[in-house]
C-alpha positions as CSV (number, residue, x, y, z in Angstrom):
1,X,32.0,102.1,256.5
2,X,35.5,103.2,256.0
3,X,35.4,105.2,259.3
4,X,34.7,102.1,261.5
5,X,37.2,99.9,259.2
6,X,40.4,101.5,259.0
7,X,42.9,99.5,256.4
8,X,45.5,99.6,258.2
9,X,43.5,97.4,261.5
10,X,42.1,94.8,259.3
11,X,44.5,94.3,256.5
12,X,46.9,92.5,258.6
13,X,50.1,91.4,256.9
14,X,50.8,87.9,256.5
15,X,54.4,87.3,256.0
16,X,55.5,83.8,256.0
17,X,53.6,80.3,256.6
18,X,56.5,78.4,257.2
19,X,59.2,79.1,254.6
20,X,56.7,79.6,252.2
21,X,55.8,83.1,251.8
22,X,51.8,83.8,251.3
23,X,50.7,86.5,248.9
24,X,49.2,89.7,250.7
25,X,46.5,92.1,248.7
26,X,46.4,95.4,250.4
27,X,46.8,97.4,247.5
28,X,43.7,95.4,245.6
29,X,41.6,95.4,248.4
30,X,42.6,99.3,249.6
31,X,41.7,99.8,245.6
32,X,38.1,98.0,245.6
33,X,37.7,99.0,249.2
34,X,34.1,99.9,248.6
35,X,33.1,97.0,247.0
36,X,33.8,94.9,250.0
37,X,31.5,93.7,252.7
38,X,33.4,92.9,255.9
39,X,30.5,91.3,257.6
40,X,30.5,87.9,255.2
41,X,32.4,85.7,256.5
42,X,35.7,84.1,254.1
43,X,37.9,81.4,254.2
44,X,40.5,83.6,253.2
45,X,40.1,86.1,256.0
46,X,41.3,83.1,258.6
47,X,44.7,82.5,259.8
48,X,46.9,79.7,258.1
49,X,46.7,77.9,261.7
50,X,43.2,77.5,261.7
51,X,43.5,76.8,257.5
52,X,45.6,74.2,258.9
53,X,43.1,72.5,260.7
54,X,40.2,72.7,258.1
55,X,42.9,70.8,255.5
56,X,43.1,68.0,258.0
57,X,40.2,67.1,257.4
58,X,39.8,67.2,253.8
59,X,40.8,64.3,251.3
60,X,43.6,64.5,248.5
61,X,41.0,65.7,245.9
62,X,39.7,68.5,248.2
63,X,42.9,69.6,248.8
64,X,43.6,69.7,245.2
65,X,40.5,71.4,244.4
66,X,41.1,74.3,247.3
67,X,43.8,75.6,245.0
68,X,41.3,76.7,242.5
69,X,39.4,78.9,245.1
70,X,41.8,82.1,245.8
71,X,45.9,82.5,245.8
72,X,45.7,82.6,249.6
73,X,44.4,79.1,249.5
74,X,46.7,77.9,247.0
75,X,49.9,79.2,249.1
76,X,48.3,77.3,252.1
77,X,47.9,74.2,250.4
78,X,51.3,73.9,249.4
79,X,52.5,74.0,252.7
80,X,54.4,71.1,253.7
81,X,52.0,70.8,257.2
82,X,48.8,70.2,255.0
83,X,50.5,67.6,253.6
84,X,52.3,66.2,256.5
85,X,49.3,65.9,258.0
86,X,47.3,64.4,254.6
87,X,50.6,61.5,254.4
88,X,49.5,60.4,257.5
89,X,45.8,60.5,257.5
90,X,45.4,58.8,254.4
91,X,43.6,55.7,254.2
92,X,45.3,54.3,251.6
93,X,48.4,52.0,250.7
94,X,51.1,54.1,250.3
95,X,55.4,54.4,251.3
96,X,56.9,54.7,254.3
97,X,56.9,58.6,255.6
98,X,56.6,61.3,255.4
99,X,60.6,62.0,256.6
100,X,61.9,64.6,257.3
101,X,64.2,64.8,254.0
102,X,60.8,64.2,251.7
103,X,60.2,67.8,250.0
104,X,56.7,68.5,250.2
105,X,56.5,68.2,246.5
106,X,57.3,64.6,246.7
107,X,54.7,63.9,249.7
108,X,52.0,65.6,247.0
109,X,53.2,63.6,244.4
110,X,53.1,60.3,246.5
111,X,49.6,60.9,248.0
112,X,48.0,61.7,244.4
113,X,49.3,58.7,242.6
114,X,48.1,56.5,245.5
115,X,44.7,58.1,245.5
116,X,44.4,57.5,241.8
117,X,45.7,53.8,241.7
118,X,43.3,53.2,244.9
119,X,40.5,54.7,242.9
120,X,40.9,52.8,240.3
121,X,41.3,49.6,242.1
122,X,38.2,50.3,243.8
123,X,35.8,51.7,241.3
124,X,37.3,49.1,238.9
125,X,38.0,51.3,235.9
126,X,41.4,52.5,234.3
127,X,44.4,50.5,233.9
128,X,44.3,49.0,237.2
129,X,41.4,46.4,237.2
130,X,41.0,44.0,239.8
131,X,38.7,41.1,238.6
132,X,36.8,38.8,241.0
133,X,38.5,35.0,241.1
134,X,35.5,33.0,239.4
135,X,34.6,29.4,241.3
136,X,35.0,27.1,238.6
137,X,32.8,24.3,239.7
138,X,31.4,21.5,237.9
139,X,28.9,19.2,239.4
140,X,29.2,16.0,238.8
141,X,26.0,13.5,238.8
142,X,26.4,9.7,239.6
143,X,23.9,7.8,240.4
144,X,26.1,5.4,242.7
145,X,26.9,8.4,245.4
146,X,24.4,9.1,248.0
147,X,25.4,12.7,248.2
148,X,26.6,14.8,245.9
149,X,30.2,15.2,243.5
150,X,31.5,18.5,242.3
151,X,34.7,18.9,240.7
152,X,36.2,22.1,241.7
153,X,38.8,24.4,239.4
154,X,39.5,20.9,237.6
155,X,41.8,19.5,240.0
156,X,39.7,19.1,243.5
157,X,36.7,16.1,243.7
158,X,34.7,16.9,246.2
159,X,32.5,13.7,247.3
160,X,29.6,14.0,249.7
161,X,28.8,10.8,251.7
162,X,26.5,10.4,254.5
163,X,28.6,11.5,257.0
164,X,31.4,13.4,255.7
165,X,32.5,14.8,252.6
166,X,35.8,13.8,251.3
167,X,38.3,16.2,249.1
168,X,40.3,14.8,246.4
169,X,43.3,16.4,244.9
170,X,43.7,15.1,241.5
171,X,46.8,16.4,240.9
172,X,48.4,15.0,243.9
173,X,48.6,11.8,242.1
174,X,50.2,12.7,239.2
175,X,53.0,14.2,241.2
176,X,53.5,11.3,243.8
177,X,52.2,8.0,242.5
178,X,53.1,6.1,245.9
179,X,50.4,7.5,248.3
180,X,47.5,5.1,248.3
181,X,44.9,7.6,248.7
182,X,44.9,11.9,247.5
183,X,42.1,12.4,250.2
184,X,43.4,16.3,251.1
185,X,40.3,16.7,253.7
């Protein structure tokens, strides 16, 4: 094995990805050289431009989460491209940007607390709950109307006739006592 793997053709230094430098482990892996199997493949054995693709297509918690797996992935997913490209991918409300000026810490920042709040509205849970507007509707029964009377959120009468159905705003005549008639629709 080490005869058709020399160290010096496959560990390939990797400098810089961007201005952020990524950690290299030639001394490790020259160290545990035997333990390794070359044939499996490993996400970090590819190139930071083809990283960069993969982390397009991943969501803010999978980006998060990618962190955990080696150093080589953390250094990637700090780069300011993966989350260029995440700020503008993002389905999600969210500022203006990303700028030019933004560092990429505060794009991260950003695109996490608008993931949370967004998961939260959505699943309903945490500080941010969005309730459903209830219809507050009272029917009304009269034995005079042909169709039927419902009194809507206390302040519209809605009156079915034969014909049509007529809409009352009740409050419309508290505010303006000189119309003749608070038929709305």
């Amino acid at each position: 094995m080490g005869a058709a793997f020399s160290s010096t053709s496959y560990l390939r230094p990797i400098s810089l990805l961007g201005n952020l430098p990524i950690p290299t482990y030639c001394d490790e892996l020259q160290s545990n050289w035997t333990m390794l199997d070359l044939t499996t493949p490993s996400l970090n054995r590819l190139p930071p431009e083809v990283l960069h693709v993969i982390f397009h297509y991943l969501d803010i918690p999978d980006i998060l989460r990618m962190r955990r797996v080696s150093r080589y992935l953390n250094a990637i997913s700090h780069s300011r491209q993966v989350w260029t490209n995440a700020y503008r991918t993002a389905e999600f409300v969210r500022p203006p940007g990303p700028f030019l000026w933004q560092p990429t810490y505060d794009l991260e920042k950003v695109l996490v607390c608008g993931f949370r709040v967004d998961r939260n509205l959505r699943n309903g849970s945490g500080p941010a709950r969005m309730e459903k507007p209830a219809l507050k509707m009272r029917e009304i029964r009269c034995k005079q109307s042909p169709g039927g009377v419902s009194l809507v959120f206390g302040r519209f009468l809605l009156v079915g006739f034969r014909n049509e159905v007529r809409c009352y705003d009740l409050n419309i005549e508290a505010l303006d006592s000189k119309r003749a008639t608070s038929i709305i629709f």
